[in-house]
N, C-alpha and C positions, 0 to 999 in steps of 0.2 A: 348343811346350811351355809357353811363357810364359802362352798365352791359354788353356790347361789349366789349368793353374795357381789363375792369375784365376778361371775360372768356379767351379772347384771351394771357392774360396775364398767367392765371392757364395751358395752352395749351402750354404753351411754357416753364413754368417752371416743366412742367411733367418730358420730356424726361431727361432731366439735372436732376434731384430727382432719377428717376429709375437707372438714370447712375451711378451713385455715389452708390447709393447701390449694382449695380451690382460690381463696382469695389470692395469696400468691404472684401467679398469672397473670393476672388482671389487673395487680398493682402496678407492676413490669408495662404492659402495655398499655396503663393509663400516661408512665412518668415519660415513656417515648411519645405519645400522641402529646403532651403537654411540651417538647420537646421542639417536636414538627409544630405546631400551634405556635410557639415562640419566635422562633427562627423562618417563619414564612411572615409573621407580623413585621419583625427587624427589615429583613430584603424589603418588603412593602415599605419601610417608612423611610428606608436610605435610598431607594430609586426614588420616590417621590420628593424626597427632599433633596435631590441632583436637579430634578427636574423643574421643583420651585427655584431654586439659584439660579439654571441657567435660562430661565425666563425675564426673574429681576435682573439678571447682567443685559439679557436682549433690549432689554427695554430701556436701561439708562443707553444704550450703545445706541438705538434707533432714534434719541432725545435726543444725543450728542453729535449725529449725525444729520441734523434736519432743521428746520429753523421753527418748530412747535415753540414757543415760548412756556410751556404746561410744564409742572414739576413734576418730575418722576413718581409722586405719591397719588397722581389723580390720574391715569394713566390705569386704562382696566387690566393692559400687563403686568402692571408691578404689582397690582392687587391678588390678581388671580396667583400669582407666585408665592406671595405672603399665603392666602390661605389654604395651598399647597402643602408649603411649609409648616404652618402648622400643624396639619394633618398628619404629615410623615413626622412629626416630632411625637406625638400623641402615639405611632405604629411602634416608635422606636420604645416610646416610656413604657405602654402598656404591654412590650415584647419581654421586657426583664421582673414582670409577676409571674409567668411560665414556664421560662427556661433558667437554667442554668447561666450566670453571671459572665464564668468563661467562655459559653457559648456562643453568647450575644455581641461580645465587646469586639472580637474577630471579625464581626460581619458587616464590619465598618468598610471594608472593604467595596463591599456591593456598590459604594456611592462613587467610588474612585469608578471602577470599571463603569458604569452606566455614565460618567463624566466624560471619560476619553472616547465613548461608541456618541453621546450624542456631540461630542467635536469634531469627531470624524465626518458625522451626517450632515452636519450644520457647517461644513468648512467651503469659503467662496474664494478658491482659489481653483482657476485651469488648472488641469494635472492631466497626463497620459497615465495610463495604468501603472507601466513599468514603475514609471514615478513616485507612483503612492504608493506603490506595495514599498518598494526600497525606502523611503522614506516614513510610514507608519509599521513594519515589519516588528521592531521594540512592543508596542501597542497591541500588536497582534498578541505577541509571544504574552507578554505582559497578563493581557485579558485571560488567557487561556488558563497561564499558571494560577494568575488568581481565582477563575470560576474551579479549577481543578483541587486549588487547596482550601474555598468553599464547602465543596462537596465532604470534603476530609472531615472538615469540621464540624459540619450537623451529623455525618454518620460516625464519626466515634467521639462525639462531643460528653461531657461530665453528664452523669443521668442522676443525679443526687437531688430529690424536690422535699420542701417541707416545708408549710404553712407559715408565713410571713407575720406571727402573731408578734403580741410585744411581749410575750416571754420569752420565744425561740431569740427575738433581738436581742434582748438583754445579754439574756445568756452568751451569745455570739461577743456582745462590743465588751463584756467584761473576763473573755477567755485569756489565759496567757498566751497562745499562738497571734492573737489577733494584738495584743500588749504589746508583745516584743516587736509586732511589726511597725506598730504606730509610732512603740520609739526609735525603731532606725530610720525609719519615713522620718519624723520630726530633726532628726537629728540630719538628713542628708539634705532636708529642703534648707534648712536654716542656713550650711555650712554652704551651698549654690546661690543662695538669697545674699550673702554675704559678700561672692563673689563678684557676684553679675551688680549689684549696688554701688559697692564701695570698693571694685577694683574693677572696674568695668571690664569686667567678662562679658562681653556682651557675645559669648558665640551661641549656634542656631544649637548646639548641643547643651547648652547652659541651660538656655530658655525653654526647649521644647523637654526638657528632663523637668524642670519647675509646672510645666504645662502637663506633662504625665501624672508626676507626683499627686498635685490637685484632682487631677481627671478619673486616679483612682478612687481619691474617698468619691468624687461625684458618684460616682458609680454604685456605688459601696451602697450610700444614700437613695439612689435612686431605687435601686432594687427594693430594699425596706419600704419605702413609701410607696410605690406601687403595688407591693404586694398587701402590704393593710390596708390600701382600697378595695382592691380585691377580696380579700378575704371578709372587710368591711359590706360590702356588696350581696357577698355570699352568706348576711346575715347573723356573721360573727364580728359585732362592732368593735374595729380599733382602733376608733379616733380618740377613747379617752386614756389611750396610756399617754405619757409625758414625752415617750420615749420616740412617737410619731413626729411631731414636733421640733425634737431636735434633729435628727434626723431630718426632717422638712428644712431647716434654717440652715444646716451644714448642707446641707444639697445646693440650697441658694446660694449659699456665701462663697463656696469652692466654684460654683460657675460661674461666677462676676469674676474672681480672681483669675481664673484661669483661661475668660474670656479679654481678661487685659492682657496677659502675657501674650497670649497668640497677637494681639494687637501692636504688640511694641515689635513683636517678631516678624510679622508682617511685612510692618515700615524697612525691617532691614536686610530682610533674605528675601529671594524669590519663593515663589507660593508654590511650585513644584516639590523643591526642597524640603517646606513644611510639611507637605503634603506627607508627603515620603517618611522623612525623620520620625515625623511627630505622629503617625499611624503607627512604627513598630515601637518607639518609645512608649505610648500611651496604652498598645495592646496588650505590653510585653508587663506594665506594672499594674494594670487592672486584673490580669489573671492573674497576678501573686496576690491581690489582694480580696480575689475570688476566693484563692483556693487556702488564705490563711484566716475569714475574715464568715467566710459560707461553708468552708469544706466541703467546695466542689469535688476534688477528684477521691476523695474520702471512700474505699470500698471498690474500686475501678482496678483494674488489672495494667498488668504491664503493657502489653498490648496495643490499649486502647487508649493508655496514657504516650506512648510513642506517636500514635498512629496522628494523635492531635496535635501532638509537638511538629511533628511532620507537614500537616497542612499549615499551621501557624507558619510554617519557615516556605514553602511554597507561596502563600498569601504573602508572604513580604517582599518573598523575589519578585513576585508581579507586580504589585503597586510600586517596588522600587521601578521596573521597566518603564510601568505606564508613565509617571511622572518624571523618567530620565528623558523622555520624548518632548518633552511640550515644548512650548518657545518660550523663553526669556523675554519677559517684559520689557521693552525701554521706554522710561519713562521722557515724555514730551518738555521740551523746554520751551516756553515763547521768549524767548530774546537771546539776542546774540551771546552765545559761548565766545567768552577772550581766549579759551584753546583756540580756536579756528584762526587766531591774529597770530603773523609772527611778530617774533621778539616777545611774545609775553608768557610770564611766568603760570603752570598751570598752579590755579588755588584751589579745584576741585575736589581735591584730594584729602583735605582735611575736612571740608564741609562746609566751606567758609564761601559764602556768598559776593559774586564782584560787583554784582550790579541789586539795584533795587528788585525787591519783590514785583509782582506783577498782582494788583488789586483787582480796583474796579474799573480801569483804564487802560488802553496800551496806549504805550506813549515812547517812553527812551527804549530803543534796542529790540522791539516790537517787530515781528513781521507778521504786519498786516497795513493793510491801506490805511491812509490817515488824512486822505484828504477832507474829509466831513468834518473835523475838529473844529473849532474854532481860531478866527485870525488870530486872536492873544498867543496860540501855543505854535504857528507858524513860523521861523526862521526869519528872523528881516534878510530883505536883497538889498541890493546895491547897483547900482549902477554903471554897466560895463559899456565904454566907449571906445571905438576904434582910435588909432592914431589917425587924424589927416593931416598931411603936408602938405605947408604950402598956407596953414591957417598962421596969422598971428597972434592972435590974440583972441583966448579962450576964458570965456565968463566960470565956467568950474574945473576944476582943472578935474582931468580924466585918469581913469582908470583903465589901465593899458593890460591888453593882452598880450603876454610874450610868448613865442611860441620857441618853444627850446628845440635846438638839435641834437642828434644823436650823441656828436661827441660832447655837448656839456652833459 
């Protein structure tokens, strides 16, 4: 009876054994296709949203170049680019419910490369070949490293998936790995914030570290809430934890902030620079806060955590290439620079202004025509009369032209 028993026992624990291993498999190759699902959404929303910018830049450029009187906002350019952009924000948001956090944030890249191919395409300048190649060759090399250390990073990208509930969050935002990180983040923005305020640090490494910093929690945020859409969607409702919510609010609030600092950085470094800096600064602190925050690379081999580390640092060499290429803006002055005078001292230097702003009129120091003005803001003349000899006597007396020689 006993070994009845037993066997009936082994017979029954069979199928539930093979089961489980069959699922297995199948899990593996759901969390890769969710993977590839991610990371083909991302590429999708960062070329379209290259593509919406350099439509809106066409379009103020074609205004600014033409005598349309029409604002840039009623213009089916500008529009068509606005709802471009929206689109590819939407590919980007709904890319990080799929994949992996540190997957995602790397493929920011995409937008750089598809920036520099459509300059190249759109560039109206005569060139002989020799010319372009020697001159775009950065660009080239640039593009290459970047589509190469791409590829690095969807094929050995963190493969760690797990339902975006608001328990898993919780659990996540009250772990001590994800604690200790929020207190050194808190503690290093505060002590940068301090600098760049009240000792005007104002360098591009200050600013775009304060711009990382915030661009992690964005991140952080945005994952969570796109993925309790998701999962929201898929019939497990999670809009009534609390926990949606906040997360929703620190998503906002770290993107206004973090959309001013780029704004103040802007005004004072070239957009290349930004470009560059503030790509490996903001990649490099959102995957710490991937992998302290999600435990991304949780379970992954040495291997394949190299092999990412690796495309990570090829993806940086390239976008450093692509944006060490571009040209330096100079910005336009309309009125006469007092550099251009000798004897006078430059005041450029500090920021200090010689002449009046330039409003709603040119007028002092202006170059442009101004004869259409009115007589009030014309110059009085005066009245130039030759000498004649030989007169006696002259009703107004004259204004004499001298005409100087060399040696005076």
């Amino acid at each position: 009876m006993e070994g009845g028993n037993s066997a009936n026992l082994q017979l029954q624990q069979l199928p539930l054994a093979t089961a489980a291993v069959s699922v297995q498999p199948h899990t593996d190759s759901f969390s890769y296709k969710e993977n590839l699902i991610g990371a083909l959404l991302a590429i999708f929303g960062h070329l379209v949203i290259s593509i919406a910018l350099n439509l809106q830049k066409y379009s103020h450029i074609r205004l600014a170049g033409s005598k349309d009187p029409r604002a840039y906002f009623k213009t089916k350019t500008w529009w068509c680019g606005l709802f471009l952009l929206v689109l590819g924000e939407l590919g980007v948001f709904s890319s990080y419910a799929f994949a992996p956090l540190s997957l995602i944030v790397p493929l920011s890249a995409v937008s750089v490369i598809a920036s520099a191919i459509i300059g190249i395409i759109f560039i109206k300048e005569k060139w002989k070949p020799k010319d372009f190649l020697r001159r775009y060759v950065l660009s080239f090399v640039g593009c290459g490293l970047a589509i190469v250390g791409t590829y690095l990073l969807i094929t050995f990208g963190p493969n760690s998936h797990e339902k975006m509930t608001g328990e898993n969050i919780t659990r996540h935002l009250v772990s001590w790995p994800f604690l200790l990180y929020m207190l050194v983040e808190i503690i290093v923005f505060c002590l940068l914030l301090y600098f760049y305020k009240e000792k005007n640090a104002n360098y591009i490494v200050v600013i775009l570290l304060l711009v990382a910093l915030l661009g992690s929690m964005t991140v952080v945020t945005v994952k969570a809430v796109a993925g309790m859409i998701v999962v929201s969607i898929q019939g497990n409702l999670q809009l009534d934890y609390p926990i949606f919510y906040i997360m929703l609010v620190c998503m906002i609030a770290t993107a206004i902030f973090q959309a001013t600092f780029l704004a103040q950085a802007s005004q004072l470094y070239d957009s290349s620079q930004i470009a560059s800096i503030g790509y490996i600064l903001s990649t490099t602190a959102a995957i710490t806060a991937g992998a302290t925050f999600y435990l991304d690379f949780t379970g992954e081999d040495v291997l394949h955590i190299c092999m990412f580390a690796l495309g990570c640092l090829i993806a940086f060499l390239g976008v450093f290439l692509i944006t060490r290429n571009r040209k330096k803006s100079v910005p336009f002055e309309p009125y006469i620079s007092m550099d251009a005078m000798p004897g006078m001292q430059n005041m450029h230097d500090k920021g200090i202004a010689v002449q009046p702003d330039l409003k709603a009129s040119f007028s002092y120091g202006a170059l442009e025509n101004n004869d259409n003005m009115p007589e009030i803001y014309t110059p009085a003349t005066l009245p130039i009369v030759q000498e004649q000899h030989g007169s006696k006597a002259v009703s107004v007396p004259p204004y004499r032209v001298l005409e100087h020689s060399k040696k005076e």
